[in-house]
C-alpha positions as CSV (number, residue, x, y, z in Angstrom):
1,X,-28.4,-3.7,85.2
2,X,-31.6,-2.6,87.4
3,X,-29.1,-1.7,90.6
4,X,-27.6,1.0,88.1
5,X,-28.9,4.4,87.2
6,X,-30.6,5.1,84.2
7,X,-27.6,7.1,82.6
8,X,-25.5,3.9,83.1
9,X,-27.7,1.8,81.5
10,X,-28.1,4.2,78.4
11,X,-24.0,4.1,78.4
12,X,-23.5,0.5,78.9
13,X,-26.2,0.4,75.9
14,X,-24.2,2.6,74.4
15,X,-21.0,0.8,74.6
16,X,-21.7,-2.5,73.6
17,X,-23.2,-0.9,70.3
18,X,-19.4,0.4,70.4
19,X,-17.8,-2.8,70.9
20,X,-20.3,-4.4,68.0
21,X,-19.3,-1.5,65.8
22,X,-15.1,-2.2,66.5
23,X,-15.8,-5.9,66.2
24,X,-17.7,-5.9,62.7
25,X,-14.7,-3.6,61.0
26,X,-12.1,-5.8,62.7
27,X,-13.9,-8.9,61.8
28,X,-14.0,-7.8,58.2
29,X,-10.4,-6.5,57.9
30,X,-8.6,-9.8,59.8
31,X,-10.7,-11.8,57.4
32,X,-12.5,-13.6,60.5
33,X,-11.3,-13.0,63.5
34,X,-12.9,-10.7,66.4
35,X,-11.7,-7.8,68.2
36,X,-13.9,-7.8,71.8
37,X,-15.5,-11.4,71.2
38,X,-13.1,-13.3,72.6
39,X,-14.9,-16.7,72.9
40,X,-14.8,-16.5,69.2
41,X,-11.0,-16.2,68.9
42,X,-10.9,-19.1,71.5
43,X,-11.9,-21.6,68.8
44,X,-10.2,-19.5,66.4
45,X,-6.9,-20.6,68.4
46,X,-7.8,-24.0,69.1
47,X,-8.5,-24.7,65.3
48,X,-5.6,-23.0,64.2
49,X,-3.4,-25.3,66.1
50,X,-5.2,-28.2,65.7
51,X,-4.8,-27.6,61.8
52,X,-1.1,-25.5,62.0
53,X,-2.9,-22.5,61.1
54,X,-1.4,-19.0,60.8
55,X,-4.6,-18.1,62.5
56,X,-3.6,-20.1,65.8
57,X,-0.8,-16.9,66.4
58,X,-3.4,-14.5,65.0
59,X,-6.2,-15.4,67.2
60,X,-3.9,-15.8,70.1
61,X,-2.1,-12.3,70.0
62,X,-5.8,-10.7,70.1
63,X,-6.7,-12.5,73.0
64,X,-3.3,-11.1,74.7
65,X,-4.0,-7.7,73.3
66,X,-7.5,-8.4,74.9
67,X,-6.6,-9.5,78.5
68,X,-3.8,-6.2,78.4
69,X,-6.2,-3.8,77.5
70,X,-8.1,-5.1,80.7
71,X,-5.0,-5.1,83.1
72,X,-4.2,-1.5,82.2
73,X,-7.3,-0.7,82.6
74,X,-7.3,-2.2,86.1
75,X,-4.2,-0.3,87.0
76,X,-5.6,3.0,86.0
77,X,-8.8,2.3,88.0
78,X,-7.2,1.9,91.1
79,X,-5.1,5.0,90.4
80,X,-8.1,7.4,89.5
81,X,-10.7,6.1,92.5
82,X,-13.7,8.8,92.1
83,X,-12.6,9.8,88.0
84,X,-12.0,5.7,87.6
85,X,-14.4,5.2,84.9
86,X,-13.9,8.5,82.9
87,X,-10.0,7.8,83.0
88,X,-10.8,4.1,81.6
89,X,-13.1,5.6,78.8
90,X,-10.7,7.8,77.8
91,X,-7.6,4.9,77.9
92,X,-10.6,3.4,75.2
93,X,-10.2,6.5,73.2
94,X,-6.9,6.6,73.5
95,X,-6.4,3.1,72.3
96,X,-9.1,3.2,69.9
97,X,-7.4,6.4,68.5
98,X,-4.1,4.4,68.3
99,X,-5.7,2.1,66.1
100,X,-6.8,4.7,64.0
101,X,-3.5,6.1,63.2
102,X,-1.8,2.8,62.9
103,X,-4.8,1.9,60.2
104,X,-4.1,4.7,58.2
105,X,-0.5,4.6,58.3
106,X,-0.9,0.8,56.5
107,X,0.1,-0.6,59.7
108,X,-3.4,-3.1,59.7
109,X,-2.9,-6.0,62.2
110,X,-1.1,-3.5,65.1
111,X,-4.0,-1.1,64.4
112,X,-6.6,-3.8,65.5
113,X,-4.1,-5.1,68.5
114,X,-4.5,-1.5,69.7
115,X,-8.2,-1.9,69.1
116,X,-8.6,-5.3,71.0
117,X,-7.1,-3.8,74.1
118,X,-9.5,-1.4,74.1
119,X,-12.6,-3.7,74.0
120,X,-10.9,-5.3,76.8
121,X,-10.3,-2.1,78.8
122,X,-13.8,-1.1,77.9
123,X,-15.0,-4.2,80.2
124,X,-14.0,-2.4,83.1
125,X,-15.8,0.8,83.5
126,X,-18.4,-1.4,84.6
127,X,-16.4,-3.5,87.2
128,X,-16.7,-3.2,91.3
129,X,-15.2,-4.8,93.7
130,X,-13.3,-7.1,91.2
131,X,-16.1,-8.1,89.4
132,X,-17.4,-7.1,85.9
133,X,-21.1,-5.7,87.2
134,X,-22.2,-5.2,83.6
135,X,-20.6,-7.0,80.5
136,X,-20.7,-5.4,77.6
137,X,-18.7,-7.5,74.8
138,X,-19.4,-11.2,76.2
139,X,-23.0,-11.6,74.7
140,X,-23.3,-14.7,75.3
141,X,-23.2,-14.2,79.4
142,X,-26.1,-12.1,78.8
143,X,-27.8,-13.9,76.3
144,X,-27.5,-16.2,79.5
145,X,-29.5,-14.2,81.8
146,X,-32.8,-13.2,80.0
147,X,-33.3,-16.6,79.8
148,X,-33.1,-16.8,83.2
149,X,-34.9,-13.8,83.6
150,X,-37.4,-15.0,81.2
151,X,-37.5,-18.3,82.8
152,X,-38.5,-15.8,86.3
153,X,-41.1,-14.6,84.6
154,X,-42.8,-17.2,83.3
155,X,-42.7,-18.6,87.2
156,X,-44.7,-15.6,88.3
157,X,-41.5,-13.0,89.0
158,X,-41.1,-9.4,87.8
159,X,-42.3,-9.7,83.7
160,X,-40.3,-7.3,82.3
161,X,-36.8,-8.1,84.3
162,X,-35.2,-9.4,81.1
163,X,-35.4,-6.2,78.9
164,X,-32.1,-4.0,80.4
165,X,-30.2,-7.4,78.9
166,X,-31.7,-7.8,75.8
167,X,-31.2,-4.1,75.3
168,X,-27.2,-4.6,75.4
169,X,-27.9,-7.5,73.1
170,X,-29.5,-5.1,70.6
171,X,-26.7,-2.7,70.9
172,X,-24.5,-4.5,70.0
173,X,-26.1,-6.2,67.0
174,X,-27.1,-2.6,66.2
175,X,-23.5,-1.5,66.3
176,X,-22.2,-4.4,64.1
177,X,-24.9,-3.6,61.8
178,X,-23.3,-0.2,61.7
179,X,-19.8,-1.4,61.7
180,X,-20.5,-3.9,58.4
181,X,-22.2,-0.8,56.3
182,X,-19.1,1.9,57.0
183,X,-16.8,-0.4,56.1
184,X,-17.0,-0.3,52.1
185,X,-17.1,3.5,53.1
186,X,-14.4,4.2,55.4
187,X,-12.6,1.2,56.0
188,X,-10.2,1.3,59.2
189,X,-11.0,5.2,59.6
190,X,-14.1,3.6,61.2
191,X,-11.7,3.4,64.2
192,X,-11.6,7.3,64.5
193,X,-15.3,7.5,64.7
194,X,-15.0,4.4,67.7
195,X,-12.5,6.8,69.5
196,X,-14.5,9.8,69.0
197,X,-17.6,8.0,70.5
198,X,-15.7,6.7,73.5
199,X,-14.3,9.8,74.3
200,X,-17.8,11.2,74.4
201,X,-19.0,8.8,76.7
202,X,-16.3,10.0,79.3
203,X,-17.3,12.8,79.3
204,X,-20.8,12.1,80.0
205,X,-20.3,9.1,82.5
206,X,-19.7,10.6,85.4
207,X,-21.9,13.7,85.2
């Protein structure tokens, strides 16, 4: 997080409060599953066959839907080069905007499908050289490093090194804080508002 510019860091802020927002309606309208925290679904999946669970095919076609979303994603970026990240925000939109439609047409389960590809195609505007730089729906990889950067400080390294991390941590509790309360409200229109929002950011990201 400290190698990126400010506006990055405000956007990568800004998009795991996204991906906590998408997570907290799709939580609530699967009845327990997760739409960009995938190490959830993973023991979804392994209960679910372990007990001969409906939610063993559930959980496991959102983890596909998932690892799409970040395939096309990768395609596009090595399409766009210099507008990579723009193009990949607005696939989010796009996807996210899919899931909106599909939500409101009664079509619940493909509307979140929609929506778990782009969480997983939201993972790489961040990525470089292969690599995810900055995660911003697996919390519990940075959860992971401010304690290590905690653990720096406390054996005399920079003091405040842990803060850009716990920020995305916040985000994204902020965001499914937001998700939860719009749901009695708007239900899966609360998708519309997640497109909207990511096709903001791509207009800001590379500015």
């Amino acid at each position: 997080m400290h190698d990126h510019p400010r506006r990055d860091q405000a956007i990568a802020a800004a998009l795991a409060a996204l991906a906590g927002y998408v997570d907290a309606v799709g939580f609530i309208a699967s009845g327990g599953l997760f739409i960009s925290f995938m190490s959830g679904n993973n023991t979804r999946l392994g209960i679910g066959l372990a007990q001969a669970s409906q939610f063993a095919a559930l959980a496991g076609s959102l983890l596909a839907a998932f690892v799409a979303g970040v395939t096309l994603a990768t395609l596009i970026g090595r399409r766009l080069n210099s507008t990579r990240r723009r193009g990949q925000l607005l696939l989010v939109a796009a996807l996210l905007g899919g899931g909106f439609t599909l939500g409101q047409a009664g079509f619940i389960w493909p509307g979140l499908l929609l929506a778990a590809m782009a969480m997983g195609a939201e993972n790489c505007v961040f990525e470089a050289g292969g690599d995810v730089r900055i995660s911003l729906t697996f919390m519990t990889g940075n959860l992971v490093k401010i304690g290590q950067r905690l653990a720096l400080a406390l054996s005399g390294g920079p003091t405040l090194a842990f803060l850009p991390w716990l920020l995305l941590w916040l985000a994204m509790i902020g965001g499914a804080v937001a998700g939860a309360l719009a749901w009695p409200v708007l239900g899966m229109a609360n998708l519309g508002i997640a497109a909207a929002v990511a096709a903001g950011l791509a207009l800001l990201i590379d500015l």
